[in-house]
Structure formats: C-alpha cells, structure tokens
FISE-673176 format. One line per field, with one value per atom (N, C-alpha, C): x, y, z; residue number from 0. Coordinates in Angstrom, 2 decimals. Layout:
BEGIN
xx	c(X;...);
yy	c(Y;...);
zz	c(Z;...);
seq	c(NUM;...);
***
This chain:
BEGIN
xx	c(-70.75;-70.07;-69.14;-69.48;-69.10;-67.25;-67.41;-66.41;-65.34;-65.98;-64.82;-64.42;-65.41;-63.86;-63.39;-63.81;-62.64;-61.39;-62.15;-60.18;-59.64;-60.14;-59.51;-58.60;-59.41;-58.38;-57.65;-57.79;-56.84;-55.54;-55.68;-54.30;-54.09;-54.85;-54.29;-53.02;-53.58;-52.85;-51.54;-51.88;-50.67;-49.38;-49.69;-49.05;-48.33;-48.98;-48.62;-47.66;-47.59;-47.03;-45.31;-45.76;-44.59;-43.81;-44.32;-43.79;-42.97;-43.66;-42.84;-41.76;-42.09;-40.58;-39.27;-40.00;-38.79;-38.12;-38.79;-37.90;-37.43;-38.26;-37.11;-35.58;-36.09;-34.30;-33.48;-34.29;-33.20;-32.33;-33.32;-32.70;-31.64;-32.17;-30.99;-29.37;-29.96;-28.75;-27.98;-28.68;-27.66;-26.78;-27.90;-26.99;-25.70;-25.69;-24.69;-23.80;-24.13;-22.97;-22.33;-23.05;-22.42;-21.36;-22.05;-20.93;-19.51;-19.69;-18.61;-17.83;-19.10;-17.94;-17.20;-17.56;-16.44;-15.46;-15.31;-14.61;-13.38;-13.50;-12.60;-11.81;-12.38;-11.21;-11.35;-11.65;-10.75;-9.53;-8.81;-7.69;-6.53;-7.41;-7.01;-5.40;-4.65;-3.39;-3.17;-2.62;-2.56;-2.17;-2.30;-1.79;-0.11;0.88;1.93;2.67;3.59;4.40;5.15;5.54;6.54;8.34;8.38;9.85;9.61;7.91;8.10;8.22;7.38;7.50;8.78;9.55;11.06;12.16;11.61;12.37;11.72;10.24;10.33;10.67;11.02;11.12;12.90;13.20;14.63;15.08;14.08;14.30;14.08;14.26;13.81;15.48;16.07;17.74;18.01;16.86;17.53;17.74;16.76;16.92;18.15;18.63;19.40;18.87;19.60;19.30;18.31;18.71;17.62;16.47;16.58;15.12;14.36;15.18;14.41;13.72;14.19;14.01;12.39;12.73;11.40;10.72;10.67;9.70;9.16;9.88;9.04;8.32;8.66;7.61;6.72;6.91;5.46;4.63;4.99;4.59;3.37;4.28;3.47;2.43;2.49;1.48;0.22;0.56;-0.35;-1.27;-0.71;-1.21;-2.05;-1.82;-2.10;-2.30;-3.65;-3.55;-4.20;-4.40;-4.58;-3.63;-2.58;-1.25;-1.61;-2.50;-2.84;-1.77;-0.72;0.28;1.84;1.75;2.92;4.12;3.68;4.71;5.69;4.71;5.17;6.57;5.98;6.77;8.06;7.41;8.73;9.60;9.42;10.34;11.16;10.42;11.44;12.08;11.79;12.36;13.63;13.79;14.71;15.65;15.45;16.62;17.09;16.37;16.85;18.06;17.97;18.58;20.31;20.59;22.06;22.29;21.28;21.38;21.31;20.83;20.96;22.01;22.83;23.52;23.25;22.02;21.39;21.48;22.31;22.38;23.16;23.44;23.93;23.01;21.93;21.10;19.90;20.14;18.97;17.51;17.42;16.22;15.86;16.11;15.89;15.08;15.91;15.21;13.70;14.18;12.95;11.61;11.66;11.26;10.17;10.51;10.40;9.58;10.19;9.60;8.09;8.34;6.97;5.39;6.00;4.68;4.15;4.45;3.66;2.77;1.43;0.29;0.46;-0.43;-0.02;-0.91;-1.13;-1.70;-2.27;-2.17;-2.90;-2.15;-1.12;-0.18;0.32;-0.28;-0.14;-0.50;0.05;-0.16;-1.80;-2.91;-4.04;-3.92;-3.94;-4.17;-2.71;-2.91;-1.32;-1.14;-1.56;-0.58;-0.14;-0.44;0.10;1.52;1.48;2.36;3.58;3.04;4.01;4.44;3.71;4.26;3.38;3.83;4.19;3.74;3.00;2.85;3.80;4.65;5.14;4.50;4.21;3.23;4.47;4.15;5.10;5.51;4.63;4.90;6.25;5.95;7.00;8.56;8.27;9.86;10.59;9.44;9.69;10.82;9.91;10.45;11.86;12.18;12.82;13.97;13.87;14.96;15.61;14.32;15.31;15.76;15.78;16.48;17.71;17.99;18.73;20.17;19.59;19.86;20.73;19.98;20.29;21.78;21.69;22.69;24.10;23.46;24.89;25.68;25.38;25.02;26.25;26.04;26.30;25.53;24.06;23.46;22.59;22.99;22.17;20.91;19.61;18.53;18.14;17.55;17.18;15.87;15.50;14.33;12.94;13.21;12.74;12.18;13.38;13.16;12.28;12.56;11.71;10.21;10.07;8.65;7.59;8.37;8.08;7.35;8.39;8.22;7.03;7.13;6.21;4.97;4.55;3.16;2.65;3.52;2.91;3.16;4.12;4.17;3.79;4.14;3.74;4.96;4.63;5.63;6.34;5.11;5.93;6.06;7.01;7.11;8.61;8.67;10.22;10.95;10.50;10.97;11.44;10.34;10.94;12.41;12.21;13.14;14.41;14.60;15.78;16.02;15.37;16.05;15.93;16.18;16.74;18.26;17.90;18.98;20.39;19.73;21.19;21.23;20.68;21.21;21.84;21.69;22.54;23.93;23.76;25.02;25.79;25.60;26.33;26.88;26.17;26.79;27.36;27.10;28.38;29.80;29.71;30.60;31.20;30.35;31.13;32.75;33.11;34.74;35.49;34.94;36.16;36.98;38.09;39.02;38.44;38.40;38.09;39.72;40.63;41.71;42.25;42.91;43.45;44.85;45.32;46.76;47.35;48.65;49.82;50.02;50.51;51.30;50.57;50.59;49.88;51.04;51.72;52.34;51.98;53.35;53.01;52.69;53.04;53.14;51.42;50.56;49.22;49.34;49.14;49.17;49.09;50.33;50.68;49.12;48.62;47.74;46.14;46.28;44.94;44.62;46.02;45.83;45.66;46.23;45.96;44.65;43.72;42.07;41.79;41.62;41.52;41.60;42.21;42.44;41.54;41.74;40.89;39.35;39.04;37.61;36.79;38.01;37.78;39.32;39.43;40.96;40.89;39.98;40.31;39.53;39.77;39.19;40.31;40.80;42.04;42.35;43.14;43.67;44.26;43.57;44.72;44.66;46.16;46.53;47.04;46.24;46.48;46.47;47.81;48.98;47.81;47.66;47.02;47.79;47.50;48.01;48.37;49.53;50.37;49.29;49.16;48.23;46.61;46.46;44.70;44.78;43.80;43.97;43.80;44.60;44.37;43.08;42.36;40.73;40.86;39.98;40.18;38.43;38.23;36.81;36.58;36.15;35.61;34.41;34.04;33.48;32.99;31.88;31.69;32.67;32.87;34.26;35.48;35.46;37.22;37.18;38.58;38.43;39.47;39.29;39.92;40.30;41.70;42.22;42.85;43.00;43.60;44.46;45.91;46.78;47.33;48.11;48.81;50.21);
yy	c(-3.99;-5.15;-5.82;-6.15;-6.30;-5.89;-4.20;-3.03;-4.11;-4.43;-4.37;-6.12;-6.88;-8.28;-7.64;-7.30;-6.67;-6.19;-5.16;-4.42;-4.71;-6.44;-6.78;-7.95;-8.70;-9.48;-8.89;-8.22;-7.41;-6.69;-6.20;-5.84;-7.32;-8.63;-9.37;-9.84;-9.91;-10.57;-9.74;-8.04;-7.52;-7.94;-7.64;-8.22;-9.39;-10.37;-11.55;-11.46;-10.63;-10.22;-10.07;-8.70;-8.27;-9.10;-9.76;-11.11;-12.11;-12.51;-13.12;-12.54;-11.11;-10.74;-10.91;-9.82;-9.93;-11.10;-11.94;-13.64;-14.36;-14.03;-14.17;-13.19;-11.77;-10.90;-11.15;-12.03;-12.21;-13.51;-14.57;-15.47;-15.69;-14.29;-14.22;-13.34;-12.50;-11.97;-12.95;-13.96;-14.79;-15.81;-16.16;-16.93;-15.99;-15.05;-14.04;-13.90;-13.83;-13.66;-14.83;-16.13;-17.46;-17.36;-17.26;-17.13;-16.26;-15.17;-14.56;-14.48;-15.55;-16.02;-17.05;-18.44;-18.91;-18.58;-17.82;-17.37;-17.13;-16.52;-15.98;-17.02;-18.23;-19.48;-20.47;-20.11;-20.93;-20.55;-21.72;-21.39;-20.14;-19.47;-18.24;-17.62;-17.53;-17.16;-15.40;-14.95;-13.49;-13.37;-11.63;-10.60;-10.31;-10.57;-10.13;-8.98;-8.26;-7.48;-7.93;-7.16;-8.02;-8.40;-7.65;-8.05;-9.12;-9.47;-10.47;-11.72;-11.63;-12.64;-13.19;-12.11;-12.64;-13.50;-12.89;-13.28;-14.81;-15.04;-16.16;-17.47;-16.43;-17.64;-17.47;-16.93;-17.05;-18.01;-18.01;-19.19;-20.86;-20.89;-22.11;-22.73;-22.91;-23.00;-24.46;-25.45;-26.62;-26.05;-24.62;-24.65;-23.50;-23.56;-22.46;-21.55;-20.55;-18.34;-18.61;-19.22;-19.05;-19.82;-20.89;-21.04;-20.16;-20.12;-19.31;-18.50;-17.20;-16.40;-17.02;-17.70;-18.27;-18.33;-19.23;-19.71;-18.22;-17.16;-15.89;-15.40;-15.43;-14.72;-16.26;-17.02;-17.90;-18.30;-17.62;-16.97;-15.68;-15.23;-13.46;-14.07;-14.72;-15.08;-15.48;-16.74;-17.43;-16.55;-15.70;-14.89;-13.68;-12.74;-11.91;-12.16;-13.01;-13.54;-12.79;-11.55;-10.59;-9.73;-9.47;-8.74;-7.07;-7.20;-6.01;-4.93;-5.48;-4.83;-4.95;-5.40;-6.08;-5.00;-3.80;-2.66;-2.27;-3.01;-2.44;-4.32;-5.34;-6.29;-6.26;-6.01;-5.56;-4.79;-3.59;-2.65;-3.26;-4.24;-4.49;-6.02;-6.67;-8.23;-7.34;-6.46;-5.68;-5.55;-4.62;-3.99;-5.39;-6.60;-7.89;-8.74;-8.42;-9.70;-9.33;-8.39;-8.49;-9.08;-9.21;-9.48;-11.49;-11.93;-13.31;-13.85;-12.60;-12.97;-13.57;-12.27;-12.88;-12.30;-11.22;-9.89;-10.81;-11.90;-11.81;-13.51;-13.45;-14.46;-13.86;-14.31;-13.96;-14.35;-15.56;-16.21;-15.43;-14.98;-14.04;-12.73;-11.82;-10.60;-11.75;-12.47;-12.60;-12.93;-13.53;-13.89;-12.99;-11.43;-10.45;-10.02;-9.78;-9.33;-9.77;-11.50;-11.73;-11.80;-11.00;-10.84;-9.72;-8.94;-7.83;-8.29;-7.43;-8.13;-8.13;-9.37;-9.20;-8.27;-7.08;-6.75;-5.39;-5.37;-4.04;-2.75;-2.77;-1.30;-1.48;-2.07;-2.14;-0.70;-0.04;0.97;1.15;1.75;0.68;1.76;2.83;4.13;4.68;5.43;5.80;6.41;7.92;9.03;7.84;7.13;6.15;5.61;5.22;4.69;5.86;7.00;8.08;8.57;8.82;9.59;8.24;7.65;6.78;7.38;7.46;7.20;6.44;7.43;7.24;6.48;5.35;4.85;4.23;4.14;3.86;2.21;1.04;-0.19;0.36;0.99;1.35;1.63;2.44;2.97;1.91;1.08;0.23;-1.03;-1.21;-2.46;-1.55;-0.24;0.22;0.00;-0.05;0.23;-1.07;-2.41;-3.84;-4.14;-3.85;-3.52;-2.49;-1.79;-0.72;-1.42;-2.50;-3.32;-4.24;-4.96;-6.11;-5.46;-4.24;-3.54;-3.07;-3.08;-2.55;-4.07;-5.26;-6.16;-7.21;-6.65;-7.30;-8.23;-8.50;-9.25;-8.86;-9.84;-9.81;-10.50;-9.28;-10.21;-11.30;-12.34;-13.48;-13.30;-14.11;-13.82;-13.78;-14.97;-14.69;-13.56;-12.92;-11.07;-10.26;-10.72;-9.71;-10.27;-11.55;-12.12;-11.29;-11.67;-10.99;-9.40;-8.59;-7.37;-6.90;-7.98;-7.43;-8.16;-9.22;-9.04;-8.28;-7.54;-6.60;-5.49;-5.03;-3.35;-3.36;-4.30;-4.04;-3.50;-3.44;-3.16;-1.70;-0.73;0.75;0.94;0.50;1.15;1.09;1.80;1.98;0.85;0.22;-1.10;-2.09;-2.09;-3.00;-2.41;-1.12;-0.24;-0.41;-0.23;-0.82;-1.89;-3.03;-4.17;-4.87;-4.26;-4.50;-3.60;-2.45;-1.62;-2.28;-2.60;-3.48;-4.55;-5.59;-6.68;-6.46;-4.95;-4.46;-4.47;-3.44;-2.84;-4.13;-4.79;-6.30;-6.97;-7.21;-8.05;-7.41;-5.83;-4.77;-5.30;-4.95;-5.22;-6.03;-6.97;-8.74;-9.07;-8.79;-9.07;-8.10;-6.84;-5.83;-6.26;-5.47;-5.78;-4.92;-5.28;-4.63;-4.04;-4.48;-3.87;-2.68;-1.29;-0.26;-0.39;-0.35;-0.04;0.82;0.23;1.33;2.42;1.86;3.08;2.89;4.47;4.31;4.73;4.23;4.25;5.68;6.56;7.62;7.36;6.10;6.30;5.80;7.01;6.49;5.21;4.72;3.34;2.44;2.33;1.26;1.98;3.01;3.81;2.49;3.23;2.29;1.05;0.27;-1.31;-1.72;-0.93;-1.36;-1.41;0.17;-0.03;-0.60;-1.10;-2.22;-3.59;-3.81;-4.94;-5.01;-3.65;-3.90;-3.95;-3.51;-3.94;-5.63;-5.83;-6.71;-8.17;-8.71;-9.47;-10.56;-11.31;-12.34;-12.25;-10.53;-10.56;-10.35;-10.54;-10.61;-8.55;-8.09;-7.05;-6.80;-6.34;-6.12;-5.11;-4.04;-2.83;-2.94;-1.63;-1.07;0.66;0.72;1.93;2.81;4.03;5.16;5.98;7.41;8.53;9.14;9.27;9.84;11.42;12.39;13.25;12.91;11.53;11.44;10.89;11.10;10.77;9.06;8.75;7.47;6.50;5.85;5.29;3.84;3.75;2.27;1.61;0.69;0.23;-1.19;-0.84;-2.86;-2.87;-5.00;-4.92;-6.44;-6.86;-8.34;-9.29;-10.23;-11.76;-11.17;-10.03;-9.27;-8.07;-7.22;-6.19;-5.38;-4.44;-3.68;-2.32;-2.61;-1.32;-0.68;1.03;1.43;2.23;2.65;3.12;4.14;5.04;6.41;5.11);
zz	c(31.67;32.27;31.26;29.81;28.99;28.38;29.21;28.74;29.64;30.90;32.17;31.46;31.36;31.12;29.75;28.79;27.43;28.13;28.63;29.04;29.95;31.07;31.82;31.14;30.18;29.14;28.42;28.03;26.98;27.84;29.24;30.13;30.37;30.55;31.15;29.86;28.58;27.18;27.03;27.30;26.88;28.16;29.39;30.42;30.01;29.69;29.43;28.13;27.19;25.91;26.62;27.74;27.95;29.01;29.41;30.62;29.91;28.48;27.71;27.05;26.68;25.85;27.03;28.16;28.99;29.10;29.49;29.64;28.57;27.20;26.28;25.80;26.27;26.30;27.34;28.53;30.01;29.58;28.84;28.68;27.45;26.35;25.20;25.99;27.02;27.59;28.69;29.49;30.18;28.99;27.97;27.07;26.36;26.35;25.52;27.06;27.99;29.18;29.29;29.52;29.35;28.69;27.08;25.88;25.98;26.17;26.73;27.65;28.93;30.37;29.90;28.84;28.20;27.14;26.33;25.56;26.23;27.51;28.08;29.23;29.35;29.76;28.54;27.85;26.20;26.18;25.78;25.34;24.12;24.34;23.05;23.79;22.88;23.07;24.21;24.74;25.57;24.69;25.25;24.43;25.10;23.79;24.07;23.69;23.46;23.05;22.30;21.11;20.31;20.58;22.02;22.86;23.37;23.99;24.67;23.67;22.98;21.29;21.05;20.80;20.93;21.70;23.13;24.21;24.60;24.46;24.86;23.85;22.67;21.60;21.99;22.66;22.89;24.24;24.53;25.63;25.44;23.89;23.36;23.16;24.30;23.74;23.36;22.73;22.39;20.45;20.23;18.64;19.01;17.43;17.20;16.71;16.82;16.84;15.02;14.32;13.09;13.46;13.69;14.25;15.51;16.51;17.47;16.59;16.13;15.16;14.35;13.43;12.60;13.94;15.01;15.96;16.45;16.69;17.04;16.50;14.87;13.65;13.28;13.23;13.64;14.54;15.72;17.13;16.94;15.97;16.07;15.14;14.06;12.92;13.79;14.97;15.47;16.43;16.76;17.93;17.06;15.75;15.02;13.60;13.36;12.06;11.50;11.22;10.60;10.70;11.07;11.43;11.33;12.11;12.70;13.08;14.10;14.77;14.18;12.56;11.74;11.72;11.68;11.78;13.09;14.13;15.62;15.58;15.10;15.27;14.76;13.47;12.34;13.02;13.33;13.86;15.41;16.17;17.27;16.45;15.33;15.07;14.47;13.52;12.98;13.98;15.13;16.23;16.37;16.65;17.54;16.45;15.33;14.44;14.70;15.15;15.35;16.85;17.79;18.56;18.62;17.56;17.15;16.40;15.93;15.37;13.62;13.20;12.01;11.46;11.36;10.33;8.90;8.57;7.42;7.00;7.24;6.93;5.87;4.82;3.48;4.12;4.46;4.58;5.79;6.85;8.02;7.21;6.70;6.00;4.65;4.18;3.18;4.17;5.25;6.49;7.20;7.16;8.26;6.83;5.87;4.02;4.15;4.28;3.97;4.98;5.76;7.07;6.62;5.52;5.14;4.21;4.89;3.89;2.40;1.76;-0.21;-0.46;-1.03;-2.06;-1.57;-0.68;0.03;0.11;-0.31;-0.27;-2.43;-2.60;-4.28;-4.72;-6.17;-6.17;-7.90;-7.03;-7.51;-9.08;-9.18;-10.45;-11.14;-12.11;-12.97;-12.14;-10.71;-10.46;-8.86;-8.56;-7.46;-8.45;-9.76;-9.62;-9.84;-10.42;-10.76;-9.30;-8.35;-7.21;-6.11;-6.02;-5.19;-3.13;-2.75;-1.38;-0.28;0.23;1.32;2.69;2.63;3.64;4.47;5.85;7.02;6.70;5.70;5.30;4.46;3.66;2.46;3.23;4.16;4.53;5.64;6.34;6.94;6.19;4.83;4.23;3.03;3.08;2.63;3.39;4.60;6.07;6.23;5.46;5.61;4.88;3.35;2.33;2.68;3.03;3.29;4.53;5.15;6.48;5.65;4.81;3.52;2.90;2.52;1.60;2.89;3.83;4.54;4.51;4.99;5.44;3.88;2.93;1.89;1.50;2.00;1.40;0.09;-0.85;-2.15;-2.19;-2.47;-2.96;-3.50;-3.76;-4.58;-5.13;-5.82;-6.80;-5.42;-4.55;-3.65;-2.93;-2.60;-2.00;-3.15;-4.24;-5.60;-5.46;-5.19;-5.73;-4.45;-3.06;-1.82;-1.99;-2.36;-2.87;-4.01;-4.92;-6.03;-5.37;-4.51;-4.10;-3.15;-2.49;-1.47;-2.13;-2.52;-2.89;-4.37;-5.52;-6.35;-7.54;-8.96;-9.81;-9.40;-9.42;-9.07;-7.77;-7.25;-6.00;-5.75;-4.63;-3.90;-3.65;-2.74;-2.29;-3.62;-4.50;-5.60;-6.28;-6.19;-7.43;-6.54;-5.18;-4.33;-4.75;-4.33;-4.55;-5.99;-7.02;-8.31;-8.34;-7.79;-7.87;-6.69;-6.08;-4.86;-5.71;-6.67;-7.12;-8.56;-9.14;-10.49;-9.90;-8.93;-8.32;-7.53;-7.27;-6.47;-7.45;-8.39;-9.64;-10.59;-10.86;-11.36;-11.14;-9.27;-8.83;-8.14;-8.06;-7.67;-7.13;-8.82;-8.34;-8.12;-7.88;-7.10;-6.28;-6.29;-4.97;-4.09;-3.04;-1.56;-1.16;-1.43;-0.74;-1.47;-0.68;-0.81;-1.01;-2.50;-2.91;-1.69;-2.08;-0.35;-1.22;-2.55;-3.05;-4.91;-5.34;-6.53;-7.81;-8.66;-9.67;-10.19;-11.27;-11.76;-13.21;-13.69;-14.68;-15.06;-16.13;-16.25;-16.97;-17.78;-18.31;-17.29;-16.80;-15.36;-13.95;-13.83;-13.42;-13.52;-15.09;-15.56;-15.42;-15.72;-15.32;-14.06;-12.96;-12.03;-11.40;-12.37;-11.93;-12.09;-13.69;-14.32;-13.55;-12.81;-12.04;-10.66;-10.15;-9.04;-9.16;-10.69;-10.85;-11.31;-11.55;-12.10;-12.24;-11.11;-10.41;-11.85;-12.35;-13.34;-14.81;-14.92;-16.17;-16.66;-18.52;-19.23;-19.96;-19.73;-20.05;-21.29;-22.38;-23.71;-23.54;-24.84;-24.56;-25.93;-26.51;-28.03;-27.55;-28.40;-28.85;-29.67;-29.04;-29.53;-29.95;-30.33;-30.11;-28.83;-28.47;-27.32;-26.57;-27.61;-27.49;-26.52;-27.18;-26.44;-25.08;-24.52;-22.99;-23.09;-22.11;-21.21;-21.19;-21.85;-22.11;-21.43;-20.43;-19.84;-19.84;-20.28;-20.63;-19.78;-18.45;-18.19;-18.76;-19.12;-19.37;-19.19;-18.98;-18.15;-19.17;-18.22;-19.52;-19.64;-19.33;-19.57;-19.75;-19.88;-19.81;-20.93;-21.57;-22.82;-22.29;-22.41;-22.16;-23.45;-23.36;-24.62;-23.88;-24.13;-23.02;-24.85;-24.11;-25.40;-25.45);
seq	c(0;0;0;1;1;1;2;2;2;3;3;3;4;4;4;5;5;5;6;6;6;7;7;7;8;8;8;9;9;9;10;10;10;11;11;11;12;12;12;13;13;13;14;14;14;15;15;15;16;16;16;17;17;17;18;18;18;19;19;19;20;20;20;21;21;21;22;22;22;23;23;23;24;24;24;25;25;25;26;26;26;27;27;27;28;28;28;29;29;29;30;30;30;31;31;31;32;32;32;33;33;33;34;34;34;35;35;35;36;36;36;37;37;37;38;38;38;39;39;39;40;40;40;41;41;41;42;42;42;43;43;43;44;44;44;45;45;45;46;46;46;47;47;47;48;48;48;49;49;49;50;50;50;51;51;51;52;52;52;53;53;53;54;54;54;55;55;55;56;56;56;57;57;57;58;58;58;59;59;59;60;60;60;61;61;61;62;62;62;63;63;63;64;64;64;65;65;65;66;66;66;67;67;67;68;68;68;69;69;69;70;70;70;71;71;71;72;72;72;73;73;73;74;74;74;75;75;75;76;76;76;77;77;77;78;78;78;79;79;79;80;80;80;81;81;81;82;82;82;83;83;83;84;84;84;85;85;85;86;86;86;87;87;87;88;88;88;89;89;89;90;90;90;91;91;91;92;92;92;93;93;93;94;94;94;95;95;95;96;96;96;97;97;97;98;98;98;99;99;99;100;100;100;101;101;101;102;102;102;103;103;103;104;104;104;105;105;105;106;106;106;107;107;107;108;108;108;109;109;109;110;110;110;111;111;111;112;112;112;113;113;113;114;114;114;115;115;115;116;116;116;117;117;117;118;118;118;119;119;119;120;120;120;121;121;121;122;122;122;123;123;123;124;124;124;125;125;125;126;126;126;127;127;127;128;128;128;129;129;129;130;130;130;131;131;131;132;132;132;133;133;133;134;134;134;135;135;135;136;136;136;137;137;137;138;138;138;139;139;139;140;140;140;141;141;141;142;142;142;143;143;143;144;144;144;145;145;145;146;146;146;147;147;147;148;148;148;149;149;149;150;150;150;151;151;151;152;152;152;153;153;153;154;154;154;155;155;155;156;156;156;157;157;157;158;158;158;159;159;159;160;160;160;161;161;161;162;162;162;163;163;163;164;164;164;165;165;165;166;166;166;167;167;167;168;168;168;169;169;169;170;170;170;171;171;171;172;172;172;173;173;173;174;174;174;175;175;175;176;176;176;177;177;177;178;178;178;179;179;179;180;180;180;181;181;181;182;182;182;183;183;183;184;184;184;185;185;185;186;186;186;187;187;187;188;188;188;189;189;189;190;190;190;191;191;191;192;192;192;193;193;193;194;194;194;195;195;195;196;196;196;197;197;197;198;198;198;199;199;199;200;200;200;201;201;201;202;202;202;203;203;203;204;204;204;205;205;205;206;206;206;207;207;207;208;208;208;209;209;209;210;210;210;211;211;211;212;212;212;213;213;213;214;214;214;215;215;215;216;216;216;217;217;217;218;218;218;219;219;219;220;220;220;221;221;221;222;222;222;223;223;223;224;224;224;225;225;225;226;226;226;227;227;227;228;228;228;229;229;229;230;230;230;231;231;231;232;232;232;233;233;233;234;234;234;235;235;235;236;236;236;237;237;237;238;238;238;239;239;239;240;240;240;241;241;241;242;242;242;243;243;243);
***
C-alpha cells in the first residue's frame, strides 16, 4: 500500500514539475513574441535603396544640391550605422554627383571618402604592405580619386588624413592621392592653351616651352657652344634656360 501513495506522489510532483516548466517556456515565449510584436511598430527607420536615399533627399528643394547631397549620406549613416551596404551606396552617390551638379566640389568627394570604415582595410603584416590586396573598398575609393583627377580637383590634407585612416600608409589609394597633388602643383601654372603656329628657330622653340610651363616664372639665356644641343631647365621661382 505503501508502494502505491510513493509512486502516486512522486507522478503527482513530477507532473507538477512539468506543468510548471511548460508555463514558464509559454510565458518566456509570449513575452519574446510581445517583444518582437513591438519592435516592429517602433519607430526604426525602412529599409531603403541607396537611389531611393538620394532621391528623397532630393526632394528637399528648400536646401541646395550640396546639402541635399550631405542630407543623403547622413541619411544612409542614420539608417546603416554599421555601413554594412557602404560599397553598394558609394557606387550609386558616385553615378549621382554629376547629376547635382557636384562634380567639382572637394568637400563632396572627402564626404563619400569618409563613410569608409577607419581601420579595417589597413594593411596589418610586411607582404600586405608589399603586395597590397585588391579589395573592392580599394578600387572603389581608387575610382573617386580617379573622378577627383579628371575633375581637376586637388586633394587637401583632409583627403590624405581620410585615406591614411582607412587604407593606411601602404596602400593604393594613399599613393594616388599624393601622386595627383605632386603632379597638380608640378604643374599649376601651365598654359592650357595650344600655340597656332610653332617658330623654327630652336632657341625662340625653347622659350616658348619655357613659358608655357611656367607663364610668370623669369627666363635667363647663357651662350653655349653652337655644337651642343638646345638645354632648357624649369624650375620652381623661375626658370633657366641655356640656348647655343
């Protein structure tokens, strides 16, 4: 008699064991459905496209095309603050800037520069920095540099500081934009315009390069030997010519 209340309390306790778990996992799973039935009428931003990003920051017509612009890429920030999708944005804010009429705005490209994450495409060992990884960030931010250079725009320390916290000392992107701000200030004061007609005589030849490299640098001319060729030297503050 003894056997029968033992193992009738003992099914009654475990019963009761499992009566309670269940109603404590029903009631941890309605609270987790709750939770997730509000999450989803909180106010959390949709998911947009990065055309639409644009376009509705283009419907903001009391600012002008540079702000619109900023207002889209602080649009995309707010909506992707981990910039998860930074490559897919980049690539349609790029096609759009001639369409704003922003292709010759510095602060626009340093702008689009600095939505690439800092530090994560850095090149971390020596053969990274020797052979360098072609990563789709790299050719991306190569292409707005490349945009910058058709464009005639010159880097600022700005564009460099940009560059060296995301890509880092060895990389492509940096080695461009030192190399577009040598070559800009090389050639600064060139003439852009094409002589009609070019003189035979070399001397009169040379000065005139001489000039178009350089419109307000000062020209001297020392008498060589007739025999040696023609030697024309610019050189920043002015320019030294040696004519036969």
């Amino acid at each position: 008699m003894w056997r029968y209340h033992f193992f009738t309390n003992y099914a009654c306790q475990t019963n009761r064991l499992r009566v309670t778990s269940l109603l404590q996992s029903k009631q941890v799973f309605l609270l987790r459905g709750c939770s997730t039935t509000a999450t989803k009428h909180t106010g959390t931003p949709a998911v947009l496209s990065p055309a639409d990003i644009i376009e509705q920051a283009r419907k903001q017509i009391e600012l002008h095309a540079q702000d619109q612009f900023k207002f889209a890429l602080q649009e995309y920030l707010t909506r992707d603050k981990h910039r998860r999708t930074h490559l897919k944005f980049l690539n349609t804010a790029l096609e759009k800037v001639d369409e704003f009429g922003l292709q010759k705005d510095l602060q626009i490209y340093n702008d689009m520069l600095n939505l690439f994450p800092k530090g994560r495409f850095v090149n971390r060992t020596l053969f990274d920095a020797l052979w360098p990884r072609r990563t789709p960030q790299m050719e991306l931010a190569l292409r707005i540099l490349q945009k910058m250079e058709d464009e005639g725009i010159r880097p600022n320390d700005e564009t460099h500081e940009i560059l060296l916290k995301v890509f880092g000392k060895a990389s492509y992107p940096l080695q461009k934009c030192r190399r577009i701000v040598y070559w800009f200030d090389r050639y600064e004061n060139i003439d852009p315009y094409k002589l009609k007609t070019l003189p035979s005589d070399p001397v009169e030849l040379s000065r005139i390069a001489l000039r178009q490299m350089d419109k307000d640098g000062t020209i001297s001319e020392h008498k060589v030997d007739r025999s040696s060729l023609v030697m024309a030297c610019g050189i920043r503050g002015g320019v030294n010519f040696a004519g036969h």
